[in-house]
C-alpha positions in Angstrom: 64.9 32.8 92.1 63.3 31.4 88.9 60.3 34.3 89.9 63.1 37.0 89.5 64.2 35.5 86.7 60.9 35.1 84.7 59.8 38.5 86.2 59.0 40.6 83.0 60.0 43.9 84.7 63.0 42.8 86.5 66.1 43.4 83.7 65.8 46.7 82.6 66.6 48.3 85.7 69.4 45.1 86.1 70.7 45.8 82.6 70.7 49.6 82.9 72.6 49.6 86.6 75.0 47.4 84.8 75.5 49.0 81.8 76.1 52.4 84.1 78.7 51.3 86.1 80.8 49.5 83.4 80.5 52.9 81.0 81.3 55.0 83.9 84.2 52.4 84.8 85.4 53.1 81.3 85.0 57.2 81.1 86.5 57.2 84.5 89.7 55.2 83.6 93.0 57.0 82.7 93.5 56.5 78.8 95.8 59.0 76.7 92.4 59.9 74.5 90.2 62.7 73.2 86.9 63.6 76.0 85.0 63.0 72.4 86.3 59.4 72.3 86.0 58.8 76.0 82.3 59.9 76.0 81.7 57.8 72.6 83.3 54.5 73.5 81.3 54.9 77.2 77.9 55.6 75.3 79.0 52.3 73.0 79.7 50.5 76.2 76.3 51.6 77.6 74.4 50.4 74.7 76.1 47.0 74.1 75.8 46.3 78.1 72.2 47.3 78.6 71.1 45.3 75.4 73.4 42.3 76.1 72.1 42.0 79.4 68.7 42.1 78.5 69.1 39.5 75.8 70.6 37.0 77.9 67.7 38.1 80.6 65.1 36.8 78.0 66.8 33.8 77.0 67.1 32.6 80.7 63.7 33.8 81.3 62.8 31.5 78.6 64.7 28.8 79.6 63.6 28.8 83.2 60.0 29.0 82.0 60.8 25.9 79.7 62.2 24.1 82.9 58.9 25.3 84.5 56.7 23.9 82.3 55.3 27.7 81.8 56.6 29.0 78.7 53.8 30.4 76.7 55.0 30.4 73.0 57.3 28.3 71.6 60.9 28.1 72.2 61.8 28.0 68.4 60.7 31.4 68.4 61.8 33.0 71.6 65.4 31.6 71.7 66.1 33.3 68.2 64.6 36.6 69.3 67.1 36.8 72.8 69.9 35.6 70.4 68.7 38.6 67.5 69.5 41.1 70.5 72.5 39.8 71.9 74.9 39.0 68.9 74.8 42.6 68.0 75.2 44.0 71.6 78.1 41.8 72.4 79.3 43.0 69.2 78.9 46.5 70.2 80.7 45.9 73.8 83.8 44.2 71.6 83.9 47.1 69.3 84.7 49.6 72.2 88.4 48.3 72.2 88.8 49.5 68.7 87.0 53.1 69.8 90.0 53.4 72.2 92.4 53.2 69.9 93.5 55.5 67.5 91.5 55.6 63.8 88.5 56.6 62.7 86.2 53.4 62.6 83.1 55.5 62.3 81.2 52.8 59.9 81.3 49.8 62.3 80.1 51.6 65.0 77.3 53.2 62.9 76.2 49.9 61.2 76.1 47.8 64.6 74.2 50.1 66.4 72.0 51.0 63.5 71.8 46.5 63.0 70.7 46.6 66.8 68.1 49.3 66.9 66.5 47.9 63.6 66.4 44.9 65.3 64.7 45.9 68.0 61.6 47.7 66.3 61.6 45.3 64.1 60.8 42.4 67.2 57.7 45.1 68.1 57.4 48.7 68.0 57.3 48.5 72.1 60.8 48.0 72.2 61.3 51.8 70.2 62.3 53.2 73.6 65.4 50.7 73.9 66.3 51.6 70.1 66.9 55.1 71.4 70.4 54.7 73.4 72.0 53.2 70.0 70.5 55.6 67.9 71.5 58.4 69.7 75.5 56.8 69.8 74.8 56.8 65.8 74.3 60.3 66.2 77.2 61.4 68.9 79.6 59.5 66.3 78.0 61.2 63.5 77.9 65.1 65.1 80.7 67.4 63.6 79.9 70.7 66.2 80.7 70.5 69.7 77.3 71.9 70.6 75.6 69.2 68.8 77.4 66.5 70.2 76.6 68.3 74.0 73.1 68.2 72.7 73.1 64.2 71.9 74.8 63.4 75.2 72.1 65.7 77.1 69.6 64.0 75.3 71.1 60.1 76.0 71.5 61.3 79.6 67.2 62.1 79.5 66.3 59.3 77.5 68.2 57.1 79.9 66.7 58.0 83.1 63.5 58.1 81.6 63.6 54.7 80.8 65.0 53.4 84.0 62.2 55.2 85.7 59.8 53.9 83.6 61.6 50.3 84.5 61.4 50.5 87.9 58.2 51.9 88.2 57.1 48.6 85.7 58.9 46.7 88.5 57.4 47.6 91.4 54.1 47.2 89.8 54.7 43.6 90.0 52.5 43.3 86.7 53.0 41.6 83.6 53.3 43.6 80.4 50.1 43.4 79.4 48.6 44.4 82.3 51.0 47.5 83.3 50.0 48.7 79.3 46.5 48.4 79.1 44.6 51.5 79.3 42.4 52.5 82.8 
């Protein structure tokens, strides 16, 4: 267990799966609202889920490691950077109540995904890719043509599966970070 738990390429393909299946729950579900809102509150849902699941993946990671006696770094450092990803993807999953309801709230929903993906480049330009998802719900809730908006969710749909083929390929390498991105 604590190997699944410490294992580096284990949550992204965990955090996507879940963050799938609770957006599709919600875009699925019978509401009285627009398909825009439906297909922006699910991409919100998507973004909070993924990230907040991967947060709290690194901060058990690091606890287990701690319990371990294997953390490398120290854990004055690591807790913060879980805890910098998952304050603003929980906030993300909470705002997708007030998505469903009627009002334009267009400036929360840009400012916490814009707050999250910052984050993320800012804790290493390797983490880009998982800026993407939020960027691109900044954009669907931004869009003002229908073919635009199409175009954004085509392109979330693509970036998506790119990156859970790229995490499930990093997990069945079984190698650290480090080793799966050094050149051959």
């Amino acid at each position: 267990m604590a190997a699944f738990v410490t294992g580096e390429g284990n949550w992204l393909p965990m955090a996507m799966t879940a963050a799938l299946v609770a957006s599709a729950l919600l875009y699925f579900r019978p509401l009285p609202i627009s398909n825009r809102t439906r297909i922006m509150a699910a991409m919100n849902l998507y973004v909070g889920v993924m990230l907040a699941v991967m947060g709290a993946g690194h901060v058990l990671a690091v606890t287990a490691e701690l319990v371990l006696d294997s953390l490398e770094g120290s854990p004055l450092l690591l807790y913060p950077i879980g805890l910098a990803i998952v304050v603003p993807a929980l906030l993300i999953i909470r705002h997708t109540r007030t998505l469903l309801r009627p009002g334009d709230d267009r400036r929360t929903t840009v400012a916490l995904h814009a707050w999250l993906a910052a984050t993320l480049v800012i804790l290493g330009t390797v983490n880009t890719p998982l800026a993407v998802p939020a960027l691109l719900s900044v954009a669907y809730r931004l869009h003002g043509r229908r073919w635009i908006g199409v175009a954004i969710v085509a392109m979330a749909i693509i970036v998506n599966a790119g990156l859970l083929i790229g995490g499930l390929i990093f997990m069945a390498s079984g190698q650290t970070f480090e080793e799966f991105s050094r050149p051959r």
